[in-house]
Residue frames as a rotation matrix with the C-alpha (Angstrom) as fourth column:
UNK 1
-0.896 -0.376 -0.237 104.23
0.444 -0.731 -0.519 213.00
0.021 -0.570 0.821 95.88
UNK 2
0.304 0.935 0.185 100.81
0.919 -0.339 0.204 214.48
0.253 0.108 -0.961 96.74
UNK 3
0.222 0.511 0.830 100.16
0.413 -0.821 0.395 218.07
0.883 0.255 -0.393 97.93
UNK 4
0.975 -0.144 0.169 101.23
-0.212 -0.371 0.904 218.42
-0.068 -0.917 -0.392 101.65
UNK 5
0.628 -0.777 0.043 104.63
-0.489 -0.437 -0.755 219.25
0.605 0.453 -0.655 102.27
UNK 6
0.234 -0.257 0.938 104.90
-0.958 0.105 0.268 217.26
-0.167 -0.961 -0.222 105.11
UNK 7
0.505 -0.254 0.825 104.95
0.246 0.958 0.145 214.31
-0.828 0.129 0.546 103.22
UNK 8
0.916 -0.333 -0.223 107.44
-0.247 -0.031 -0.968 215.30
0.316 0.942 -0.111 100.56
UNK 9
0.618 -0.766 -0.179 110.80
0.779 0.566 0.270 213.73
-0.105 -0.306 0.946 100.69
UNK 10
0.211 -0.721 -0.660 114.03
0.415 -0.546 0.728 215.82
-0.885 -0.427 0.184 101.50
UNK 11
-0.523 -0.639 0.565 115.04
0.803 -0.148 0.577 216.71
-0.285 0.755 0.591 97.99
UNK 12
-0.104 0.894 0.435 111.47
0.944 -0.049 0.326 218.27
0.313 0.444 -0.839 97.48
UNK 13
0.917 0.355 0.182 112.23
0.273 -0.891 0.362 221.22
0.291 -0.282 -0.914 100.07
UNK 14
-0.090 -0.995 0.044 116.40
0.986 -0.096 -0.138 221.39
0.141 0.031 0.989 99.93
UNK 15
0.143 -0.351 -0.925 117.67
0.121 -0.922 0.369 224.94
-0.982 -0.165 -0.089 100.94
UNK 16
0.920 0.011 0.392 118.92
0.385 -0.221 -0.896 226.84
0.077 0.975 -0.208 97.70
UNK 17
0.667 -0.663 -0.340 122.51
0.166 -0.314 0.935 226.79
-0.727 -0.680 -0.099 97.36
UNK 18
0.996 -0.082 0.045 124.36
-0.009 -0.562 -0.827 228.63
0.093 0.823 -0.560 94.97
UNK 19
0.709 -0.611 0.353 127.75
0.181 0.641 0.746 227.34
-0.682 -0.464 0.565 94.22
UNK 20
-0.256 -0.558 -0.789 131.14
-0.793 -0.345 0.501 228.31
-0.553 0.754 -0.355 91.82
UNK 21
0.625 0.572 -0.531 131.07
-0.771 0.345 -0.536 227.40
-0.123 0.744 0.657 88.80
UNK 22
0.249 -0.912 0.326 132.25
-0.576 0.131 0.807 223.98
-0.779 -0.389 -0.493 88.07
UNK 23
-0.582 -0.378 -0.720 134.18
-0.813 0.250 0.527 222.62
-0.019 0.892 -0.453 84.84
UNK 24
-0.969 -0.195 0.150 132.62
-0.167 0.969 0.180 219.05
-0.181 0.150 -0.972 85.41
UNK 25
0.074 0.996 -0.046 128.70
-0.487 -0.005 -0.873 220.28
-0.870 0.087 0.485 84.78
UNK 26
0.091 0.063 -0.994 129.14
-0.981 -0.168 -0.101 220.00
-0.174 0.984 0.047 80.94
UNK 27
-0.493 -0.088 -0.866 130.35
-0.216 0.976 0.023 216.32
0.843 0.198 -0.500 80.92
UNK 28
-0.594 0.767 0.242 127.62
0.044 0.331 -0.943 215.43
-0.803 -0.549 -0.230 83.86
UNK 29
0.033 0.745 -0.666 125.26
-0.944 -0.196 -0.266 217.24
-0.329 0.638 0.697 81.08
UNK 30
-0.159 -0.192 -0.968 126.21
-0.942 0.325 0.090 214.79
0.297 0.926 -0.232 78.68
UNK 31
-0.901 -0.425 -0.088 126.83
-0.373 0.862 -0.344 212.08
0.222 -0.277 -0.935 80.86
UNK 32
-0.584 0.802 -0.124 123.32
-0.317 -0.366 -0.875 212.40
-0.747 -0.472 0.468 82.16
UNK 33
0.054 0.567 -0.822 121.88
-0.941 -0.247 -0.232 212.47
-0.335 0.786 0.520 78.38
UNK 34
-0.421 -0.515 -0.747 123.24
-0.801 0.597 0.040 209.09
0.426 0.615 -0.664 77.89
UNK 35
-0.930 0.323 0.175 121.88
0.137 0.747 -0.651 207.34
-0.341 -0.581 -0.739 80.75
UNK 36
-0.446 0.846 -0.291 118.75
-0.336 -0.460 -0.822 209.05
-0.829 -0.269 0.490 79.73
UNK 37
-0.117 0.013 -0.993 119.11
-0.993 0.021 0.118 207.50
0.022 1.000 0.011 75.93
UNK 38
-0.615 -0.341 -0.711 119.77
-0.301 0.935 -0.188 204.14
0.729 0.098 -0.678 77.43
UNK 39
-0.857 0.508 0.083 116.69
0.175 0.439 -0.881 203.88
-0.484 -0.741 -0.465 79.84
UNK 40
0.339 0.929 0.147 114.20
0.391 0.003 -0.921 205.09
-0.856 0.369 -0.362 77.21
UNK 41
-0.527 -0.603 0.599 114.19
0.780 -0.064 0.622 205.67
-0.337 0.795 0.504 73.62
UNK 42
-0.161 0.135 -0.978 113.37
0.046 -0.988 -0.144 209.05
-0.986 -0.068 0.152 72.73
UNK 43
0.812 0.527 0.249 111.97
0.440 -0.272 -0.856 210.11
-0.383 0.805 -0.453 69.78
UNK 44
0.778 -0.410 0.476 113.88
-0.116 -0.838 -0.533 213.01
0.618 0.359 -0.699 69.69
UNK 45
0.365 -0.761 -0.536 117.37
0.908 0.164 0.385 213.19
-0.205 -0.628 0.751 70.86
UNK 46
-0.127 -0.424 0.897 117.93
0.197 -0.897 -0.396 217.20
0.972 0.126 0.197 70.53
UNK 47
0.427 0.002 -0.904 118.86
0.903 0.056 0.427 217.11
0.051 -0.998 0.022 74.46
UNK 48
0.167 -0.325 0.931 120.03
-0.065 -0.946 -0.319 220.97
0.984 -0.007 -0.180 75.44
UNK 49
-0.139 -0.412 -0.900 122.10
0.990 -0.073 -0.119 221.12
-0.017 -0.908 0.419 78.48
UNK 50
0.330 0.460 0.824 120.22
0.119 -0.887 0.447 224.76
0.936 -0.050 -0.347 79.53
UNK 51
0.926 0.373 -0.055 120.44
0.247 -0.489 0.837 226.83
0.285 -0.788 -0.545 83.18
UNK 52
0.911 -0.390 0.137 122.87
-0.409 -0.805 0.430 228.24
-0.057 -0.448 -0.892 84.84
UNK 53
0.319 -0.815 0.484 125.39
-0.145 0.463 0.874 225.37
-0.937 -0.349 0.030 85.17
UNK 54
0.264 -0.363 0.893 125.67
0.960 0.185 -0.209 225.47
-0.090 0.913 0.398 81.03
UNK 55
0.849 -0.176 0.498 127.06
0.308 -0.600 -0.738 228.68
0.428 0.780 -0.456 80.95
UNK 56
-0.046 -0.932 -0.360 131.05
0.763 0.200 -0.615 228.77
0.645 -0.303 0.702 81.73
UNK 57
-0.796 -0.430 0.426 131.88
0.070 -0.765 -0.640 230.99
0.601 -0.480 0.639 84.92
UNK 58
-0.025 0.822 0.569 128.34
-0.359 -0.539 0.762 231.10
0.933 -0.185 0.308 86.18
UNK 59
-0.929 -0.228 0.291 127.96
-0.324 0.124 -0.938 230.48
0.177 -0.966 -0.189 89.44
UNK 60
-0.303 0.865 -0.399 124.68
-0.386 0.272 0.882 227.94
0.871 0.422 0.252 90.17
UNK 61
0.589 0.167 0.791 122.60
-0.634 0.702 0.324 225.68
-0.501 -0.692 0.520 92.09
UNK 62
-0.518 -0.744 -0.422 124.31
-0.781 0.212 0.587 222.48
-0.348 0.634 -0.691 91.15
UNK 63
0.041 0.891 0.452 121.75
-0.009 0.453 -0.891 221.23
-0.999 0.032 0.027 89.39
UNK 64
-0.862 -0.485 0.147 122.08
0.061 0.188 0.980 220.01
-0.503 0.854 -0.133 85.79
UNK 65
0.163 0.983 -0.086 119.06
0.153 -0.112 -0.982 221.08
-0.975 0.147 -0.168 83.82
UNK 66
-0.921 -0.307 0.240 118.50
0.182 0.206 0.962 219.37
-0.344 0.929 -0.134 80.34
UNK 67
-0.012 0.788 -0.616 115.57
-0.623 -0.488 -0.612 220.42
-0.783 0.376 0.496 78.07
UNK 68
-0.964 -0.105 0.245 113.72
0.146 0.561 0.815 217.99
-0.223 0.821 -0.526 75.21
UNK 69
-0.323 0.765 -0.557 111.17
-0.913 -0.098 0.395 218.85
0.248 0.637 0.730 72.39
UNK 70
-0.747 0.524 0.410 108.48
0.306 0.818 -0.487 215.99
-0.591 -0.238 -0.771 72.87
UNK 71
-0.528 0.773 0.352 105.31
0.395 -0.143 0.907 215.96
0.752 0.618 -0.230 70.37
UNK 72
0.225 0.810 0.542 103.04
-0.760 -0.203 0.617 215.46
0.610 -0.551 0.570 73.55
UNK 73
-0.470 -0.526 0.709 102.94
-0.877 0.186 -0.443 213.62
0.101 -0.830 -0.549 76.44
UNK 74
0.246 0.962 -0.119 101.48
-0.967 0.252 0.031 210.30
0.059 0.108 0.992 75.79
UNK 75
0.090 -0.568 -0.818 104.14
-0.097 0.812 -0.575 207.96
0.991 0.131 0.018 76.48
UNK 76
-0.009 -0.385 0.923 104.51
-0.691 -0.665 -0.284 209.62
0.723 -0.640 -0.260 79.74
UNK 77
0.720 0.369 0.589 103.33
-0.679 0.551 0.485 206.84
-0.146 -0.749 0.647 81.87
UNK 78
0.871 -0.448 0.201 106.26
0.451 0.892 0.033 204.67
-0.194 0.062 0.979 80.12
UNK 79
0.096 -0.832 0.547 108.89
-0.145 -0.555 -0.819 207.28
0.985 -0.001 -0.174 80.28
UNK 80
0.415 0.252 0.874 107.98
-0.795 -0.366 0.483 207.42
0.442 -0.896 0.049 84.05
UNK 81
0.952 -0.265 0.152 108.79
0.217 0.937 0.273 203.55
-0.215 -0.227 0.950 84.59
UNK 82
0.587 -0.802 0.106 111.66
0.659 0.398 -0.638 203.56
0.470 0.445 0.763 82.51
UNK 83
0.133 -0.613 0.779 113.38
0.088 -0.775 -0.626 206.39
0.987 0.152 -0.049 84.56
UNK 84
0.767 0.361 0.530 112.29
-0.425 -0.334 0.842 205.58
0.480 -0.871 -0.103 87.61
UNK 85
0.881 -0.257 -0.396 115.18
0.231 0.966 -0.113 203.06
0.412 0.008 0.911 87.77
UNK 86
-0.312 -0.831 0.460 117.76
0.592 -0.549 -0.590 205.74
0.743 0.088 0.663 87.81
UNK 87
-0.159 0.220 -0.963 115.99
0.910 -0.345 -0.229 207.54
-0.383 -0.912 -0.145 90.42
UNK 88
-0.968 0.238 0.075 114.57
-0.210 -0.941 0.267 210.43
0.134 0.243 0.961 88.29
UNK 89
-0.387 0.885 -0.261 111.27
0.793 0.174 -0.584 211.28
-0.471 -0.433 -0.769 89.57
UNK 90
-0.599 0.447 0.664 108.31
0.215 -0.709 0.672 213.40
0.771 0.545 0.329 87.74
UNK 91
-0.709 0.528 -0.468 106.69
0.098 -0.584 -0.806 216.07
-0.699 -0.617 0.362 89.65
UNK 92
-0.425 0.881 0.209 103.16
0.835 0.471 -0.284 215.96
-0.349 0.054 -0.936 89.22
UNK 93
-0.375 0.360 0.855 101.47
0.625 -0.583 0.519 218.12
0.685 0.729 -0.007 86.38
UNK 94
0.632 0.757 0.166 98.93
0.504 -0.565 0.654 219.49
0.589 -0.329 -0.738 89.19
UNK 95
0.546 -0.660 -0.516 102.52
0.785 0.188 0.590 220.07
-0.292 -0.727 0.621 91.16
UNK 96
-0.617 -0.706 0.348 104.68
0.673 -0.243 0.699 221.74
-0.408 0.665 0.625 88.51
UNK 97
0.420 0.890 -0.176 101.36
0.462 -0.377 -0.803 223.79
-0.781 0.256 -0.570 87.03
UNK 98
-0.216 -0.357 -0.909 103.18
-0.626 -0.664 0.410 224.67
-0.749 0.657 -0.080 84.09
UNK 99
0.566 0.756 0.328 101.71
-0.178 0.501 -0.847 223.89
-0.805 0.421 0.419 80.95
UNK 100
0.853 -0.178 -0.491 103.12
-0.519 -0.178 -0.836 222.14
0.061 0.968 -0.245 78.51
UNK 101
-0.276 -0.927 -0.252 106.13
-0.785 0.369 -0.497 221.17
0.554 0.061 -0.830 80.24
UNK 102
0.922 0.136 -0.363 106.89
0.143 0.751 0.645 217.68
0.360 -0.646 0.673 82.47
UNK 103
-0.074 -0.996 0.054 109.83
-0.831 0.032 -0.555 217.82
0.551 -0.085 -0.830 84.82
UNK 104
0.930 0.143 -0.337 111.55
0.203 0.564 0.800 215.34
0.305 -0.813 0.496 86.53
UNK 105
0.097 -0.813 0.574 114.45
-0.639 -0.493 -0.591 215.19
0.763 -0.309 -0.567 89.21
UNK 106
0.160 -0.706 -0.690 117.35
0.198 0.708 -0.678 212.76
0.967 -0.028 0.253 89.08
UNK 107
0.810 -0.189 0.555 117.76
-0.583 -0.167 0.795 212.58
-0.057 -0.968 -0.246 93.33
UNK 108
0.367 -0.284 -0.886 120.87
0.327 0.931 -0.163 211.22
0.871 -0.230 0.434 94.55
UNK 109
-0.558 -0.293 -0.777 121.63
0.742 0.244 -0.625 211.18
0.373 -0.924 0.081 98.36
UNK 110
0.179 0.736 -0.652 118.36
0.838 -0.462 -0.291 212.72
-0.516 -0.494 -0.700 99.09
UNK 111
-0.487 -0.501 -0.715 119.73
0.112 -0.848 0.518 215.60
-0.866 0.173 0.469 96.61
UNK 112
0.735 0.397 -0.550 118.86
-0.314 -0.519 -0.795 217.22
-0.601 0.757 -0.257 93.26
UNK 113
0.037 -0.999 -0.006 121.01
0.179 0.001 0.984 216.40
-0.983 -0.038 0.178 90.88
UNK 114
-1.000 -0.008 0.010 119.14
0.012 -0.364 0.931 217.00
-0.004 0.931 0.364 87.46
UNK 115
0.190 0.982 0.009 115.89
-0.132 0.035 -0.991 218.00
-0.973 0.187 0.137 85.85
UNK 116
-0.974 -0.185 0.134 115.26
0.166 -0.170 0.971 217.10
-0.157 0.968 0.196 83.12
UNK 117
-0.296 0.749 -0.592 112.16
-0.701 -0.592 -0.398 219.35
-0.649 0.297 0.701 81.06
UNK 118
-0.695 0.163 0.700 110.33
0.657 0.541 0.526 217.23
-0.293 0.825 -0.483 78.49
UNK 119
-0.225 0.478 -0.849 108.21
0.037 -0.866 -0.498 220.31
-0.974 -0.144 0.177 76.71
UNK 120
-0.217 0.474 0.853 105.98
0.948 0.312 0.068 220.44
-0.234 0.823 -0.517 73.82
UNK 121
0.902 0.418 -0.112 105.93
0.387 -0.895 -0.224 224.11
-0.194 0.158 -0.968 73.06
UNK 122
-0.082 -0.960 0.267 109.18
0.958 -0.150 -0.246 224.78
0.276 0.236 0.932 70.82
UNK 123
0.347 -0.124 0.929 108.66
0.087 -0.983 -0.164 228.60
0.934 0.138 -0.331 71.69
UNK 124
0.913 -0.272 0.304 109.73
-0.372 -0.246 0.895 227.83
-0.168 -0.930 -0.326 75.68
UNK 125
0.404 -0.894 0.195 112.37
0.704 0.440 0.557 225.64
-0.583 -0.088 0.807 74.78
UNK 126
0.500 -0.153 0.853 113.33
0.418 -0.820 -0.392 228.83
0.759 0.552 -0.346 72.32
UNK 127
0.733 0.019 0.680 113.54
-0.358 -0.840 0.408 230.88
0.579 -0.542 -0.609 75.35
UNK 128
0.955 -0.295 -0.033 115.75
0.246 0.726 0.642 228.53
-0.165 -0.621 0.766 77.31
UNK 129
0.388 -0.571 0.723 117.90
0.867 0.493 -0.076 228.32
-0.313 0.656 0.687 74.75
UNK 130
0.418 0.051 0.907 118.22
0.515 -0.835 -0.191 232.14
0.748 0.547 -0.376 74.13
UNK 131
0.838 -0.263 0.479 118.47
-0.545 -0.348 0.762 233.42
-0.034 -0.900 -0.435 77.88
UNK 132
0.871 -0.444 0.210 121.77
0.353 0.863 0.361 230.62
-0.342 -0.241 0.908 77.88
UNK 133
0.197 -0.619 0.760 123.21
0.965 -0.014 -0.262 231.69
0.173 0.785 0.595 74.81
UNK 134
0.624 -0.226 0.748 122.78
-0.156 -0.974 -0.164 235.62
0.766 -0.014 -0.643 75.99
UNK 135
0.942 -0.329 0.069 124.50
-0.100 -0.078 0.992 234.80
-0.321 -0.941 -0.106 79.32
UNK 136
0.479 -0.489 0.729 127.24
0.835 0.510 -0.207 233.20
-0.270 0.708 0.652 77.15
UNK 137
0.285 0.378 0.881 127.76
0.950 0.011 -0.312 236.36
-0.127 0.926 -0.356 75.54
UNK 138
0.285 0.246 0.926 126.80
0.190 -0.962 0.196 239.30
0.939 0.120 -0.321 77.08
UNK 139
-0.723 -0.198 -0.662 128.92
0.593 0.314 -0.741 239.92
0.354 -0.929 -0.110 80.53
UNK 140
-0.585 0.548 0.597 126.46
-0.616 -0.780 0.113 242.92
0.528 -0.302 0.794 81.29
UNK 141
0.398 0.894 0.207 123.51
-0.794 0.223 0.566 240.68
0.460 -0.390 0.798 81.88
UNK 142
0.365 -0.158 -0.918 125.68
0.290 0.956 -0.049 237.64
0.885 -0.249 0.395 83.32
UNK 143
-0.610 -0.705 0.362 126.93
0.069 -0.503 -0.862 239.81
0.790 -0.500 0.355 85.51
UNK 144
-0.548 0.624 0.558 123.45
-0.822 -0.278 -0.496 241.25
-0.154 -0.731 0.665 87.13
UNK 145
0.560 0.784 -0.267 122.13
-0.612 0.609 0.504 237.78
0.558 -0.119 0.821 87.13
UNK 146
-0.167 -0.398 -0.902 124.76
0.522 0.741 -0.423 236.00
0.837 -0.541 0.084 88.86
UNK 147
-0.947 0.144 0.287 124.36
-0.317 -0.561 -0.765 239.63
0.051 -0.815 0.577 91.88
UNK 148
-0.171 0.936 0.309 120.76
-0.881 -0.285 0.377 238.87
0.441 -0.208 0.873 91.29
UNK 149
0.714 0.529 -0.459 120.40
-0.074 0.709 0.701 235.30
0.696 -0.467 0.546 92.01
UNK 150
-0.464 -0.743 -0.482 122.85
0.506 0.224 -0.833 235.77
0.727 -0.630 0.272 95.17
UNK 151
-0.862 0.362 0.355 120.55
-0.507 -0.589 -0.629 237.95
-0.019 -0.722 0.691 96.57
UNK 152
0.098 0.948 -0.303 117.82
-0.798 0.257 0.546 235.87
0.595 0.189 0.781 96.04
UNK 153
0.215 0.247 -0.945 118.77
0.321 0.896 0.307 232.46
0.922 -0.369 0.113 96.94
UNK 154
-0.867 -0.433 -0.247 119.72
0.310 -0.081 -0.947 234.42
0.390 -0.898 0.205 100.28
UNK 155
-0.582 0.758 0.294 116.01
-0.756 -0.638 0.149 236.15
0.300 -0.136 0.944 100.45
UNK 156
0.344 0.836 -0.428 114.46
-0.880 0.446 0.165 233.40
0.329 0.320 0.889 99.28
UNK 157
-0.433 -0.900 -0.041 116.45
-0.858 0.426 -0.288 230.64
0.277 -0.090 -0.957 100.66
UNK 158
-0.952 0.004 0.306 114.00
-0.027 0.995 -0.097 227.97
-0.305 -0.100 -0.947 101.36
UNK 159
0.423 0.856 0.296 111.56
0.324 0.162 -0.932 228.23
-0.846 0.491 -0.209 98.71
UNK 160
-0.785 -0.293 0.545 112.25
0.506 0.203 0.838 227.40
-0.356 0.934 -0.011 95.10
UNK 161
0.062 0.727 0.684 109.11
0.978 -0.180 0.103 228.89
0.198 0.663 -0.722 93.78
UNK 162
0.977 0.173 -0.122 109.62
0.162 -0.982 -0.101 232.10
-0.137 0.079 -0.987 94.82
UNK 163
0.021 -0.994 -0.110 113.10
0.260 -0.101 0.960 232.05
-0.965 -0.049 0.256 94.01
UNK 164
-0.708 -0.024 0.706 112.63
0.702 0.090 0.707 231.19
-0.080 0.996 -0.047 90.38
UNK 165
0.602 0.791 0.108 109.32
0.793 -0.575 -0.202 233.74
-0.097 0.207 -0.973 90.42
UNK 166
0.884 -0.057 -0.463 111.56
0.029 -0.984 0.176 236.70
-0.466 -0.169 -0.869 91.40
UNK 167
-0.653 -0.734 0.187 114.20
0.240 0.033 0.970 235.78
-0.719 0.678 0.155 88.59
UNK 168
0.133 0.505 0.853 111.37
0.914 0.270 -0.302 235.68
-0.383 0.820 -0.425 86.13
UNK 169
0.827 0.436 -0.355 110.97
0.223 -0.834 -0.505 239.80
-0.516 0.339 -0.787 85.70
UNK 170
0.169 -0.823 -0.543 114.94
-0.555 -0.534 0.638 239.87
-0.815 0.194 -0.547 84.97
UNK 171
-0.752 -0.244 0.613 114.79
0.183 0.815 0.549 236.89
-0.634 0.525 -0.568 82.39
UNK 172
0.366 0.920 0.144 111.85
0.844 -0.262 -0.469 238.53
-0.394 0.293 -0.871 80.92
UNK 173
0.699 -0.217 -0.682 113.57
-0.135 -0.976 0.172 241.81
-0.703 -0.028 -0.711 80.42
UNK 174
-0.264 -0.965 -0.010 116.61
-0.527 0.135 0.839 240.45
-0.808 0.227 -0.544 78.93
UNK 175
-0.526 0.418 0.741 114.37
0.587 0.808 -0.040 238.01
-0.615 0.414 -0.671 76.44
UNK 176
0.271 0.450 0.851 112.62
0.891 0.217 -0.398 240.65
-0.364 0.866 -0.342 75.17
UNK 177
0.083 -0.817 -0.571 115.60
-0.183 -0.576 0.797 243.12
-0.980 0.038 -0.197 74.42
């Protein structure tokens, strides 16, 4: 995938669609982690079904988003093979500009259908893992995040990067509470 949107493939600029919640995310999670165990061996196998679709009632994209501690990213180039089989694809570091982390995203029928986060910086995967567990928890803030991201993915409806930007200040707020 290089830099011009014109050449990115259909999954790369999908609409943002925000969907009830449904019972069968959790066992996708899982299901998901397995294929992922059985196309590469992982070091680590502390997989964290994280975002919206892990937290019961929430209303998401349906997108399954799994999170894994990695030392560093030197295998990467043989994680990349071994996954491509399954159709998960890694968005380029210079793509993704977030340090630290690698995603990729599991496409099927031209769709999203998972990311998964390899991330060497246990203090994001912290945060992941926290914002989840507060939704979980607290209806207050599950509440104004499920109104917020309904107004968003309608603002923001075909861009993902500002979508997720203009969640950041409320996930930020709530994190450091």
């Amino acid at each position: 995938m290089d830099n011009n949107p014109e050449n990115w493939p259909a999954w790369a600029t999908e609409k943002i669609t925000i969907v009830p919640y449904d019972a069968e995310w959790p066992i996708m999670a899982d299901e998901l982690i397995d294929e992922l165990n059985a196309l590469y061996n992982f070091e680590n196998k502390n997989f964290e079904h994280v975002g919206s679709t892990a937290v019961l009632n929430l209303p998401a994209k349906p997108i399954i988003d799994l999170i894994l501690p990695v030392n560093n990213f030197k295998d990467l180039p043989i994680i990349v093979n071994s996954l491509k089989i399954r159709n998960w694809n890694l968005i380029p570091p210079e793509l993704n500009k977030k340090e630290g982390i690698r995603t990729f995203i599991k496409v099927k029928i031209d769709r999203r259908y998972a990311h998964l986060h390899l991330v060497t910086d246990n203090n994001v995967i912290e945060r992941y893992i926290k914002f989840r567990d507060i939704l979980r928890r607290n209806q207050f803030v599950f509440d104004g995040y499920v109104k917020l991201k309904s107004q968003l993915a309608l603002k923001y409806n075909g861009d993902r990067e500002a979508y997720t930007m203009a969640k950041s200040s409320f996930i930020e707020t709530v994190l450091n509470k």
